[in-house]
N, C-alpha and C positions, 0 to 999 in steps of 0.2 A: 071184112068187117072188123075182124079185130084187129088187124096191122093200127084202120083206123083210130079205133078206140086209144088203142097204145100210145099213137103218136100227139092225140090227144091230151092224155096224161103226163107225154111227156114235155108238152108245149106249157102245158098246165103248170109242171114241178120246175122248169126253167124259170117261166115266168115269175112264180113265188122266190123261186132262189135270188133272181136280180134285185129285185123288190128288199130283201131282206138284206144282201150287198148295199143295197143303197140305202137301206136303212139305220146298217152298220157305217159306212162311211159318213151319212150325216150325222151320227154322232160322235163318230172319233174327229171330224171336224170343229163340232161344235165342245167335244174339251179340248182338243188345244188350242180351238179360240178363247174358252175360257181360262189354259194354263198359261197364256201371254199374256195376260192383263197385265195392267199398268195401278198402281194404287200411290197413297199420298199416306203422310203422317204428319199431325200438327202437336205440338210439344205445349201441354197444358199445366204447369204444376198447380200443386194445391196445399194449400195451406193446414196442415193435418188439427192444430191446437184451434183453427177457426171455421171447423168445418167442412175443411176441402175447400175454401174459400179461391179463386183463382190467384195466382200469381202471377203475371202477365210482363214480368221484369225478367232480365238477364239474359244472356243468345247463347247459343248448343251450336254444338258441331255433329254430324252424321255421316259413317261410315257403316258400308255392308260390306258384312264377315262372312258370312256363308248363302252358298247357294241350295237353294231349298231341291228336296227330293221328289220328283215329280209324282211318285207314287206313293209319297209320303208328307205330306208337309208340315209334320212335327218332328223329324229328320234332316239334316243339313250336310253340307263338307263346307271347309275353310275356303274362302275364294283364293284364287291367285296371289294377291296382295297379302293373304296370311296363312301363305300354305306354310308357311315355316316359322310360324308361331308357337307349334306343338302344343295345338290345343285339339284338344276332341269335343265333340257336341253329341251329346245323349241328355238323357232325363234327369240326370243328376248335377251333371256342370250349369245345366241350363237353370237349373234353382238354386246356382250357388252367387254368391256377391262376389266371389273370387275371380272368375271367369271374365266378366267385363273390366274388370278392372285389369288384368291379367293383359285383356287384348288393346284397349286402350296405350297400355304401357309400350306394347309390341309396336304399336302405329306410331305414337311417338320417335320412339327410338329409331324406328326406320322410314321414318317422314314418310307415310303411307299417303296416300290421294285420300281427302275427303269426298262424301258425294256431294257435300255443301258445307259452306262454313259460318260464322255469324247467322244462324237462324233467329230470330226474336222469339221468342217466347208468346205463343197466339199465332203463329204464322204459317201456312199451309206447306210443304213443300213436296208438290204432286210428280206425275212421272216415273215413278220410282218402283222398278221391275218385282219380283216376288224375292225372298230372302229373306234371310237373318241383318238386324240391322243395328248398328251401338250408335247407342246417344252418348256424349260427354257436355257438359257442362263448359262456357268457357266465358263468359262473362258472368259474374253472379252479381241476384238481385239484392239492391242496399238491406241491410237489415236482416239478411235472412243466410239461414246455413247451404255451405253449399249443397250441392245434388249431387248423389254419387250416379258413376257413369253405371247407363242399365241398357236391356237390348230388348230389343220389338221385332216378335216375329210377323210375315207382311205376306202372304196372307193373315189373318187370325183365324183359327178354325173352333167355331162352335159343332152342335151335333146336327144340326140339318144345312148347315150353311158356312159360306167361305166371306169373312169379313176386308175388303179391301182399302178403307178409309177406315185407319186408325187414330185415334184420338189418346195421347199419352200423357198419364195424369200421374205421375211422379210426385213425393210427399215431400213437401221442406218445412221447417220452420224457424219461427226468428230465433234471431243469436239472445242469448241469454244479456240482460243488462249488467253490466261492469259500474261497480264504484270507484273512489278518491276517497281517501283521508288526511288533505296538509294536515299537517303541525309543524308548529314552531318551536322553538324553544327560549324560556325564557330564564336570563342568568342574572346572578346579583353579586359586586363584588364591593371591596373597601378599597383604597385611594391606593392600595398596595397593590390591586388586581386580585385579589384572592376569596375565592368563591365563597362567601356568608350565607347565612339562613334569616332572614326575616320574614315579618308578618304579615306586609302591607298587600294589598292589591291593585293590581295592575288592568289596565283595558288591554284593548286591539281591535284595528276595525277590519273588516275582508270588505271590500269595495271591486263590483265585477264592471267589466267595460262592456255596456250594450247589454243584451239581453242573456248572459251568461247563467247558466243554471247556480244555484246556489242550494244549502244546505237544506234538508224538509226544515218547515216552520219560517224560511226566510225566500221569500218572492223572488222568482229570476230577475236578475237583472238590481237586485235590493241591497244595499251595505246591510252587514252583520258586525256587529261589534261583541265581544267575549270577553271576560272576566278570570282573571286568576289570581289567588292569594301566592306570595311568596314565588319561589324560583322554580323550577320545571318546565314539564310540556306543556303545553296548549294544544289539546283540538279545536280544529277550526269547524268541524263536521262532515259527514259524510255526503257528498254528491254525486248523485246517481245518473250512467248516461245509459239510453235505451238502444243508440246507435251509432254509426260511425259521422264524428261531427268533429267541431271546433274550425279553427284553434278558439280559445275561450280563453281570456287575459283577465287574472284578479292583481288586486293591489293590496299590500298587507302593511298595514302601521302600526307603532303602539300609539298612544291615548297620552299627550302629557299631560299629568292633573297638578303638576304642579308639586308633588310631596317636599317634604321640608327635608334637606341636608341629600337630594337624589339628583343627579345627573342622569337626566333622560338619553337613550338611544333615540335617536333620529330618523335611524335607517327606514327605507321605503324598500320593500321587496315587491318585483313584478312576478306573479307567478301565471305560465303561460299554460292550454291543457290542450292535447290534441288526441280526439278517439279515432283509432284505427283497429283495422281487423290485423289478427294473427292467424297468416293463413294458412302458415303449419299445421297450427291448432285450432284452428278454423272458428273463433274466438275473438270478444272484443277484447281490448287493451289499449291505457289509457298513456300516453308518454307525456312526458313533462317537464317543465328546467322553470328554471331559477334564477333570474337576475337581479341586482340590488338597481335603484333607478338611475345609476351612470352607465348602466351595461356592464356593468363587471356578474361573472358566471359566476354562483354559488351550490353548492350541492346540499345546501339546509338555509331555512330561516331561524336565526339567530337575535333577539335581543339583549344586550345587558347596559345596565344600568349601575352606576356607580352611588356606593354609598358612603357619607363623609360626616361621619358622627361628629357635633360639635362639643364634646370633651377634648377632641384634638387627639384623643393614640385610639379609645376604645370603640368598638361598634357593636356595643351594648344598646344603644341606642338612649344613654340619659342624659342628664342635666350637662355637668361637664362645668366649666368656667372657673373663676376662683375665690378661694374662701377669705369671709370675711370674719373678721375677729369680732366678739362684743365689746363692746367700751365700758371704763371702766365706770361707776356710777359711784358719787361720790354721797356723802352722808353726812352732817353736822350732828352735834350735839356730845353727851357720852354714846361713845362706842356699846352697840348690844348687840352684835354678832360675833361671831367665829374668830380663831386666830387669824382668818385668812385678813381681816380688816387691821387688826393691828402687827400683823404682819407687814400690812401698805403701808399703816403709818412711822413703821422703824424704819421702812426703807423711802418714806419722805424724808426724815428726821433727818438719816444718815447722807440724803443729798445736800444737806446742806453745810455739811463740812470739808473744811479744805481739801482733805485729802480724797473725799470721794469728787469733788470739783478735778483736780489734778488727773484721775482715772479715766473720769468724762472726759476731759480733753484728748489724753491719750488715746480712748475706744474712739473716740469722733475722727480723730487723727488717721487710725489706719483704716478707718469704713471709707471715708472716702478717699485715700490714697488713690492718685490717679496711677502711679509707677505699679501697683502692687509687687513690690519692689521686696522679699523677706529681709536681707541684710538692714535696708534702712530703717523694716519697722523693729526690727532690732536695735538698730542703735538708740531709735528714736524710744523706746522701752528703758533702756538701761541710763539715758537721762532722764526720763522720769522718776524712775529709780532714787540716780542720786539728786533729783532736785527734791524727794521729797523725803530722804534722808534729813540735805542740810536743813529743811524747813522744821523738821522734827526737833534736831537738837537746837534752835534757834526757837522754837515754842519751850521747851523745856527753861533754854537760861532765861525768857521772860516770865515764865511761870515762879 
């Protein structure tokens, strides 16, 4: 009776034993059917100044760096591909910016295999075994900073649960707006080319082709015309670009108004404007040049204008011309002014005799000499001389 019993119990503690075996084994089946899964990552940025707003531009590239530890999955090793990166994965590199970018550099250099390359931005890319995983950036979206390279670990592990569709929401935002400042310069010279100061004012128009941004206060696509007293700079103002655009073509002239005694400059300057990214500096930047309108390169906008004072030497800028004497105003009757009038009338008086005649002739004589010739107005001198010697003693014997 009691063999029975026994063998009883012992059929009994067999039994419970398998049972427990097989209850052990379906569950070591059912996790490493769950340590094979398969998961996806889709790469969402967001726009951090708009909210998180999606960014749905620009394609990633993705490589896995580490294989996850199965007894651990916030734990890794480098995979194959970067066992010789000499990086290590712990809690501290894993929250450092240093680390992705570190391993990024590694894959580069040694053309490592992507697990995909050109991802879009919004776009699922499933399959993708458990592991440590680096995103890089490789097309970037217009207008926006790029993304620095970061890493997604695949599972994710919360406290009750293991997340295998990851959703990765990286922050960018736009590139900071870049301005322009032409100026010209405007120059004044005298008929000698040499730099003067005056007072006058001058215009200039800015004339853009098509709808090219222009200065606040003046409509894209609008002529602007500016004012400036005397010689210097000219701003033309400031124009603001919010992204990468152009080329953008303005036309710059001065304004002839016509000023009195000024030789306008003519020239027409083309000034072209193209915004591009600096993507060392990961920044907008505006480049530019300069052509007059035959195509010839210039590396500034230049006007000068020539000024031609009509005094003929000065550019003072006055009257100039030549002076005219007053006439003399003659007077009947007795004399009731100054010696200056009977002063006229001794040298009427005194034209009327011989010898001031003989004199007259003489001064008439060498003013218009054609020869101006000194010997002959010499000679022609010392016979006046003696002709009005003899005339003298010949007044005397008839006196």
């Amino acid at each position: 009776m009691m063999k029975r019993t026994n063998i009883k119990k012992w059929i009994v503690a067999c039994t419970a034993g398998i049972l427990l075996a097989m209850q052990s084994l379906t569950a070591l089946a059912a996790t490493h059917e769950e340590s094979i899964r398969t998961g996806s990552i889709v790469i969402k940025p967001g726009d951090q100044d708009q909210g998180g707003a999606e960014v749905l531009e620009g394609t990633y590239t993705l490589y896995r760096v580490g294989d996850v530890n199965a007894a651990d999955f916030t734990r890794f090793a480098p995979t194959d591909a970067f066992r010789d990166s000499s990086v290590e994965f712990n809690r501290e590199t894993l929250a450092s910016s240093e680390l992705p970018a570190k391993l990024l550099e590694f894959a580069r250099a040694h053309a490592v295999q992507a697990v995909r390359s050109d991802i879009p931005a919004g776009e699922t890319t499933d399959g993708l075994s458990e592991g440590l995983y680096l995103i890089s950036q490789q097309a970037l979206a217009p207008g926006y900073r790029r993304i620095s390279p970061f890493l997604v670990i695949l599972p994710q592990v919360d406290e009750q649960s293991l997340t295998y569709d990851i959703t990765a929401r990286p922050k960018t935002e736009k590139l900071g707006a870049v301005t322009y400042h032409p100026t010209i310069e405007k120059r004044i010279v005298d008929r000698n080319g040499n730099a003067i100061s005056r007072e006058e004012s001058f215009r200039f128009t800015v004339t853009p082709e098509g709808s090219a941004p222009m200065p606040a206060g003046t409509e894209a696509g609008q002529p602007r015309t500016l004012e400036r007293k005397g010689a210097g700079n000219v701003e033309l103002g400031e124009i603001s670009f919010a992204g990468v655009a152009g080329p953008f073509t303005y036309r710059i002239r001065e304004v002839n108004d016509g000023l009195r005694n000024y030789t306008y400059d003519e020239t027409e300057y083309v000034l072209t404007l193209q915004v591009v990214r600096d993507e060392a500096a990961d920044v907008l930047k505006v480049e530019s040049s300069i052509k007059k309108a035959d195509g010839t390169v210039v590396d500034r906008m230049s006007f000068t204008n020539t000024y031609r004072s009509s005094g003929g030497g000065h550019t003072g800028g006055g009257g100039g011309g030549r002076h005219v004497r007053p006439s003399a105003v003659k007077t009947s009757g007795t004399p009731t002014t100054g010696p200056g009038e009977v002063l006229g009338a001794v040298r009427e008086a005194a034209a009327d005799t011989p010898v001031a005649k003989v004199l007259g002739a003489v001064r008439s004589g060498i003013r218009t000499s054609d020869s101006g010739n000194i010997v002959l107005d010499g000679i022609a001198l010392v016979g006046a001389v003696l002709l009005l010697g003899a005339w003298g003693i010949l007044w005397k014997k008839r006196k």
